[in-house]
N, CA, C and O atoms as a GROMACS GRO file, in nm:
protein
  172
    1UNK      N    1   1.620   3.024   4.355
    1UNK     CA    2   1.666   2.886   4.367
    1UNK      C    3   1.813   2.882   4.406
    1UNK      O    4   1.888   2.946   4.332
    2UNK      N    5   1.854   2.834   4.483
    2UNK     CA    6   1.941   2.788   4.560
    2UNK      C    7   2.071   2.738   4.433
    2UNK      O    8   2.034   2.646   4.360
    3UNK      N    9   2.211   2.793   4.405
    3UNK     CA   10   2.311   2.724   4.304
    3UNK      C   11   2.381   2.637   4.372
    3UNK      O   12   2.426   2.643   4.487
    4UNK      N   13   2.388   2.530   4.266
    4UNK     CA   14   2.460   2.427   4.303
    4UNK      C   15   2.642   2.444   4.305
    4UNK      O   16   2.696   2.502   4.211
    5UNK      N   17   2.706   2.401   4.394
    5UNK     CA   18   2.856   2.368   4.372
    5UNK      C   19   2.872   2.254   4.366
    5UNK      O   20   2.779   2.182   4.403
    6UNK      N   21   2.967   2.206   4.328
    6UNK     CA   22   3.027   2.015   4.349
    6UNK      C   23   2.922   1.929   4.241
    6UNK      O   24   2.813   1.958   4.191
    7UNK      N   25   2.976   1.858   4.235
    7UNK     CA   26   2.854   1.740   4.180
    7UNK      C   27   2.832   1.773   4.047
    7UNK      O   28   2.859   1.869   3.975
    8UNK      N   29   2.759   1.636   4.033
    8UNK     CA   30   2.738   1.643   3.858
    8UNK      C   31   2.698   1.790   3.827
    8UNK      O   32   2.769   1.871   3.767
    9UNK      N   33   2.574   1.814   3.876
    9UNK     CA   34   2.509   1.889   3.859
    9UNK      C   35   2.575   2.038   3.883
    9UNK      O   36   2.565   2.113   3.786
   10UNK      N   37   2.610   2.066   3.944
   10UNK     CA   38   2.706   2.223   3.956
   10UNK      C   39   2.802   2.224   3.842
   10UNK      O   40   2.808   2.312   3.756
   11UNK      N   41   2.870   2.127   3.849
   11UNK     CA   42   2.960   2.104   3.647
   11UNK      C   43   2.883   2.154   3.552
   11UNK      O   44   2.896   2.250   3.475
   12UNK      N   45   2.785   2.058   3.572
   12UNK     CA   46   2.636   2.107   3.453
   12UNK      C   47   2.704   2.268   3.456
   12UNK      O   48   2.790   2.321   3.386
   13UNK      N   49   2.620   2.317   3.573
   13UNK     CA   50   2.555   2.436   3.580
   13UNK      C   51   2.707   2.556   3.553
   13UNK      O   52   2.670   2.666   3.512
   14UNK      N   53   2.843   2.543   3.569
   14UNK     CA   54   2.942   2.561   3.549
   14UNK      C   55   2.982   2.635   3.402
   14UNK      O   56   3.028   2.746   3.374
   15UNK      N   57   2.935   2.505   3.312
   15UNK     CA   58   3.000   2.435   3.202
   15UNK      C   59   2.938   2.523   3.104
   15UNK      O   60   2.994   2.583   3.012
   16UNK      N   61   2.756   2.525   3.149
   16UNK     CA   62   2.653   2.608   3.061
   16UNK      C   63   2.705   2.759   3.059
   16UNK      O   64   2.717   2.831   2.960
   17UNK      N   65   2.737   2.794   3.208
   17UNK     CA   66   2.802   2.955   3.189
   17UNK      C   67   2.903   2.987   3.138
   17UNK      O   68   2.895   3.107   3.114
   18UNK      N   69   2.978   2.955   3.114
   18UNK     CA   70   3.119   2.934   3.052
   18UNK      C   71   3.088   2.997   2.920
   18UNK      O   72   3.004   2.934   2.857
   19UNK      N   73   3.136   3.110   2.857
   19UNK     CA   74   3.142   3.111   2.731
   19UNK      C   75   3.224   3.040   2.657
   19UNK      O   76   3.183   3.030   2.542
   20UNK      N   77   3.312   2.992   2.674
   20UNK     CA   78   3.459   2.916   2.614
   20UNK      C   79   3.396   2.764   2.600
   20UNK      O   80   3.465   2.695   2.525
   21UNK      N   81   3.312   2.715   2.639
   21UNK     CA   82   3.273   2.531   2.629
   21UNK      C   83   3.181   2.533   2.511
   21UNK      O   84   3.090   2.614   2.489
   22UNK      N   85   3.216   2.442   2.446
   22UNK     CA   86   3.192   2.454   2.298
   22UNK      C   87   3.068   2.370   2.330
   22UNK      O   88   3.038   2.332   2.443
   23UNK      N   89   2.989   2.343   2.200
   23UNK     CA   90   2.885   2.332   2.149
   23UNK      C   91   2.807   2.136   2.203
   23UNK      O   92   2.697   2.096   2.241
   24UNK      N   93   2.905   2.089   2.183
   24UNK     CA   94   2.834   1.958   2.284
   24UNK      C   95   2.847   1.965   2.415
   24UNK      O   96   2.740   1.933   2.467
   25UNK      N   97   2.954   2.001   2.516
   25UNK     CA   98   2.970   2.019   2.634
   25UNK      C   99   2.840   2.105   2.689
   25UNK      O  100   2.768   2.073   2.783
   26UNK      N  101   2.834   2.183   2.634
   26UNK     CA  102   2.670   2.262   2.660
   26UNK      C  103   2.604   2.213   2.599
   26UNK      O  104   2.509   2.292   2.592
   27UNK      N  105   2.576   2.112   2.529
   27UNK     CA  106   2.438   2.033   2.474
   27UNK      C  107   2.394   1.903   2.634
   27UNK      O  108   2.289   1.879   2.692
   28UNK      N  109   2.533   1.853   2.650
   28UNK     CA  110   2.515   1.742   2.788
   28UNK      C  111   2.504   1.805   2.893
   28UNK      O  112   2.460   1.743   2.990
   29UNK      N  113   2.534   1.920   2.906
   29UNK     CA  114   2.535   1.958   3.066
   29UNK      C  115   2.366   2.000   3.079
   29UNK      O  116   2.284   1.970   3.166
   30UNK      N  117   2.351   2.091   2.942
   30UNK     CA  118   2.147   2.092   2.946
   30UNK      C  119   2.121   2.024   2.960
   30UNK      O  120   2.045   2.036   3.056
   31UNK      N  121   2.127   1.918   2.928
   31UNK     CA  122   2.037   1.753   2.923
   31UNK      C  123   2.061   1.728   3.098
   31UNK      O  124   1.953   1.703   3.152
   32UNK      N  125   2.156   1.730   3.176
   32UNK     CA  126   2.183   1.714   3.330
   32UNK      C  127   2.138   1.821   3.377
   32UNK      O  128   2.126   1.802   3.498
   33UNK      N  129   2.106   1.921   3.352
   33UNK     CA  130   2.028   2.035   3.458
   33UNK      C  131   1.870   1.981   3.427
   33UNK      O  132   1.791   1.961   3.519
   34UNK      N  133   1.837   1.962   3.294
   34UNK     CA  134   1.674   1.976   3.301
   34UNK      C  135   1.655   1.829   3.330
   34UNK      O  136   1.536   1.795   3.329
   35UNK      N  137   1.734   1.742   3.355
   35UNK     CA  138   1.645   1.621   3.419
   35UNK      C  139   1.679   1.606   3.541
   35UNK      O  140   1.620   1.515   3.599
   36UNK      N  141   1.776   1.682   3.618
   36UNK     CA  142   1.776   1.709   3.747
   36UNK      C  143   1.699   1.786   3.781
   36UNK      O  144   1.629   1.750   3.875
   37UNK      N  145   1.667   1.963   3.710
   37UNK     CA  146   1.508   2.016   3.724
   37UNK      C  147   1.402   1.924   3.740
   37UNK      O  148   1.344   1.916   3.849
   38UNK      N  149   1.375   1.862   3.653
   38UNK     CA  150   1.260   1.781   3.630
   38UNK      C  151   1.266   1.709   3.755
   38UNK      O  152   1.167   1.734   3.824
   39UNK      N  153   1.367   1.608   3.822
   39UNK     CA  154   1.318   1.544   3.910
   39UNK      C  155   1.316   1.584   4.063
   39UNK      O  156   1.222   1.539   4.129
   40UNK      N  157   1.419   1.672   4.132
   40UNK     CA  158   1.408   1.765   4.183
   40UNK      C  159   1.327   1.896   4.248
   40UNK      O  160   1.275   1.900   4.360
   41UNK      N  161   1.329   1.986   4.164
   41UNK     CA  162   1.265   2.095   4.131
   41UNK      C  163   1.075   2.099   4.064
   41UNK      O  164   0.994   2.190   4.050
   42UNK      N  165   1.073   2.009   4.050
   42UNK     CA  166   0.892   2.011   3.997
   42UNK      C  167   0.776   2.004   4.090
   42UNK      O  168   0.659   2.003   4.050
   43UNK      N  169   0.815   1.998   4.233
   43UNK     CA  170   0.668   2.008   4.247
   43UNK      C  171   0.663   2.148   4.360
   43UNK      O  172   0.555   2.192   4.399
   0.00000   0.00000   0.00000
């Protein structure tokens, strides 16, 4: 699958790798990858 840069979604995807982003910042950025998966990425 193709990584995102720019955009909400590359932040997301950014934010999750990051070891240093604490514990809600990686709770919201999951929530923006899997409903961009979901609408995106599903079929």
């Amino acid at each position: 699958m193709a990584v995102h840069h720019g955009g909400k979604v590359g932040k997301a995807a950014k934010t999750l790798a990051k070891k240093s982003s604490g514990k809600p910042a990686k709770s919201s950025a999951g929530t923006t990858l899997a409903k961009h998966k979901a609408e995106h990425h599903s079929k």
